[in-house]
C-alpha positions in Angstrom: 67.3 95.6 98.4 67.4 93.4 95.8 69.9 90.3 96.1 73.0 89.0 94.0 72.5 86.1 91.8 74.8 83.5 91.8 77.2 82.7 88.9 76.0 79.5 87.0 73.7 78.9 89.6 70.1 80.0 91.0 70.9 81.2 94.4 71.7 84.3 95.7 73.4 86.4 98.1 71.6 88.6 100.1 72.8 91.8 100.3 72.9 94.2 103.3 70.5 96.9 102.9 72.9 99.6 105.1 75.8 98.8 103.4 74.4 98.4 99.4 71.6 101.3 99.7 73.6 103.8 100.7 73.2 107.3 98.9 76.1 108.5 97.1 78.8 110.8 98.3 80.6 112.2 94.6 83.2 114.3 96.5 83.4 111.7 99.4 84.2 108.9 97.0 86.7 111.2 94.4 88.7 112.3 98.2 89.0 108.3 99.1 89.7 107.3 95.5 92.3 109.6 95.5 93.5 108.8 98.8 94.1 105.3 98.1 95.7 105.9 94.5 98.2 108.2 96.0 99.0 105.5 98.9 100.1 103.0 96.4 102.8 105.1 94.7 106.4 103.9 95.9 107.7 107.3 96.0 111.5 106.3 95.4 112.1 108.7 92.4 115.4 110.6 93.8 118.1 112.8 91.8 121.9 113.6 93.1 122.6 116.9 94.5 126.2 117.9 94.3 127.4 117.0 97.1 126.0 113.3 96.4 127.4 113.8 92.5 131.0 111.9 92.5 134.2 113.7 91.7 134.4 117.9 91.6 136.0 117.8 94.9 139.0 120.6 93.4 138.9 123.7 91.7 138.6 123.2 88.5 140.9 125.9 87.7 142.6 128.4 90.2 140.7 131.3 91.4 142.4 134.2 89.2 144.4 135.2 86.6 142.6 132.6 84.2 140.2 135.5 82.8 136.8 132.9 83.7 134.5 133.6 86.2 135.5 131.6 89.6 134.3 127.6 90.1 134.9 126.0 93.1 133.6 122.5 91.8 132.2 120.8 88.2 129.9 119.4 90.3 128.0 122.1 90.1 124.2 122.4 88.5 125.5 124.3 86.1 128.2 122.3 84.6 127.5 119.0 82.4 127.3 115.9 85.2 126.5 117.9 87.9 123.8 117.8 90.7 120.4 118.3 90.4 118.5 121.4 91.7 115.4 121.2 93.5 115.3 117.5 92.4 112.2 114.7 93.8 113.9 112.8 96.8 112.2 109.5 98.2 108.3 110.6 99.8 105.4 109.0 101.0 102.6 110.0 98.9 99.9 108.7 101.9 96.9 110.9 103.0 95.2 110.8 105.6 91.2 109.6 105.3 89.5 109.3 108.3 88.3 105.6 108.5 84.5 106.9 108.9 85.0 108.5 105.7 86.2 105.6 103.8 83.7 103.1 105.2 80.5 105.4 103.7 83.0 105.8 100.9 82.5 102.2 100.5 79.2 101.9 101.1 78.4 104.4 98.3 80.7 102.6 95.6 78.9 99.4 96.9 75.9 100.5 96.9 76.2 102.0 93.2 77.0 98.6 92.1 73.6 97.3 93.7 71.4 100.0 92.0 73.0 99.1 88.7 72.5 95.6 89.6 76.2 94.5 88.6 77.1 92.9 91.7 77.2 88.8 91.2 78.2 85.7 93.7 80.2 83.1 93.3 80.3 79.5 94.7 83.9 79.3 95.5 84.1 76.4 96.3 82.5 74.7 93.5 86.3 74.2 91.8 87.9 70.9 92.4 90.7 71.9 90.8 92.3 75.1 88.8 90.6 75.9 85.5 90.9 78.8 83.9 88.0 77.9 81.0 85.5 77.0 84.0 86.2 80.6 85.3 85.9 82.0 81.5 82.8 80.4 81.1 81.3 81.3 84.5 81.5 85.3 83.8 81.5 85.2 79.5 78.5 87.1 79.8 79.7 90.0 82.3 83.3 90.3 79.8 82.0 93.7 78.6 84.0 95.5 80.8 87.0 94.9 83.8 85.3 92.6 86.4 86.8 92.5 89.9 86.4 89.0 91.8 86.7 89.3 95.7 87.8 86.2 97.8 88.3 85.7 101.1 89.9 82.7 103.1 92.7 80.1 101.9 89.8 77.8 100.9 89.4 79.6 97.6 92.8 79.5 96.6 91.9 77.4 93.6 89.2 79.5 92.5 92.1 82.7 92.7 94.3 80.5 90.5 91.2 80.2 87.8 90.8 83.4 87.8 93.8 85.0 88.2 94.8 84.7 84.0 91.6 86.0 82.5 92.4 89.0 80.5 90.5 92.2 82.3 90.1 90.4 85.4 91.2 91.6 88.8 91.5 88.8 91.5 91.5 90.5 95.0 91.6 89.0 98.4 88.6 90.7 100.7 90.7 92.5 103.3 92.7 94.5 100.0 90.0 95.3 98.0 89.2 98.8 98.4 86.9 101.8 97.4 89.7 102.4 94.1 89.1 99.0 92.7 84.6 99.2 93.0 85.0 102.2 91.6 87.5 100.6 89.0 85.1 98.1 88.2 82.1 97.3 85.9 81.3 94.4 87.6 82.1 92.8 90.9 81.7 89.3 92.0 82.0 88.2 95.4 82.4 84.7 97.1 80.0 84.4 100.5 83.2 84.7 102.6 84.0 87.8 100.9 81.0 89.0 100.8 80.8 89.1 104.6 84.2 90.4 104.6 83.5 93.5 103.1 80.2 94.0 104.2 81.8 94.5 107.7 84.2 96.6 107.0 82.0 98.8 105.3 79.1 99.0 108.0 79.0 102.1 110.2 81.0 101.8 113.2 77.6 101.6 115.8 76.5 98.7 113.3 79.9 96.9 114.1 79.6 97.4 117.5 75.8 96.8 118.3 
């Protein structure tokens, strides 16, 4: 299993073989992408029926001898102002994934990365202070396409606030980056932290254990 080179340095990260030489799982991944897209919706969309709808509480007219057909209320679907039919009403849009399946899910949108060889390090904690050129200049060659930088740990807060303004750049801590943003991603770049972060949580749950 070949290694990660570091950004603007000549070291590298090593990468776990079980967790970055997995085979991939199409359908697997599509189900967990899917999953995790669907979990982020807020789901507050909501309409007024009519008995939420204010006003209509009397007969618009009486109920014969008028020569229309019968209302009992203008708050009705039919009338201008009235409720909604059948309208969307505050959900949860989660599904459930087993947390096996997301953890090979991982492994195979990791290990993707690692066959195309577009997984990188970083030295976090080579920034004394917050600079948004140092951080352009570290990854000008990988700009091609969206490029998602994993952190971990409030020790590379100032590396997060270099990074955070780059224009398609994604700045994710470890424990929120999931299989959705690898996918997501031409090009990942982890600190060491993160690295370890994320190689746990992928590994199979008798790696975790032994």
């Amino acid at each position: 299993m070949a290694d990660a080179p570091i950004l603007g340095g000549t070291k590298k990260l090593k990468l776990d073989a079980d967790v970055f030489g997995a085979e991939f799982n199409g359908p697997l991944v599509h189900e967990v992408v899917v999953a995790e897209l669907a979990a982020r919706r807020r789901g507050m969309h909501a309409t007024r029926t009519r008995g939420l709808v204010r006003g209509g509480s009397a007969k618009p007219w009486r109920q014969k001898g008028t020569g229309r057909a019968r209302q009992g209320t203008i708050r009705a679907p039919h009338f201008a102002g009235g409720g909604v039919v059948f309208g969307p009403s505050p959900r949860s849009y989660t599904v459930k994934v087993n947390r096996k399946a997301r953890r090979a899910a991982l492994r195979c949108a990791l290990s993707i990365h690692a066959e195309r060889g577009s997984v990188f390090g970083l030295d976090a904690g080579g920034f004394d202070a917050p600079s948004t050129k140092t951080a352009s200049d570290l990854i000008a060659d990988r700009r091609g396409g969206s490029v998602l930088i994993v952190l971990s740990g409030p020790d590379e807060a100032i590396a997060f606030k270099s990074f955070r303004n780059l224009a398609g750049v994604t700045v994710l801590a470890a424990e929120d980056c999931g299989v959705a943003d690898v996918v997501g991603a031409a090009t990942i770049v982890f600190s060491s932290d993160a690295l370890d972060a994320v190689t746990a949580r992928a590994k199979k749950k008798s790696e975790v254990s032994a």
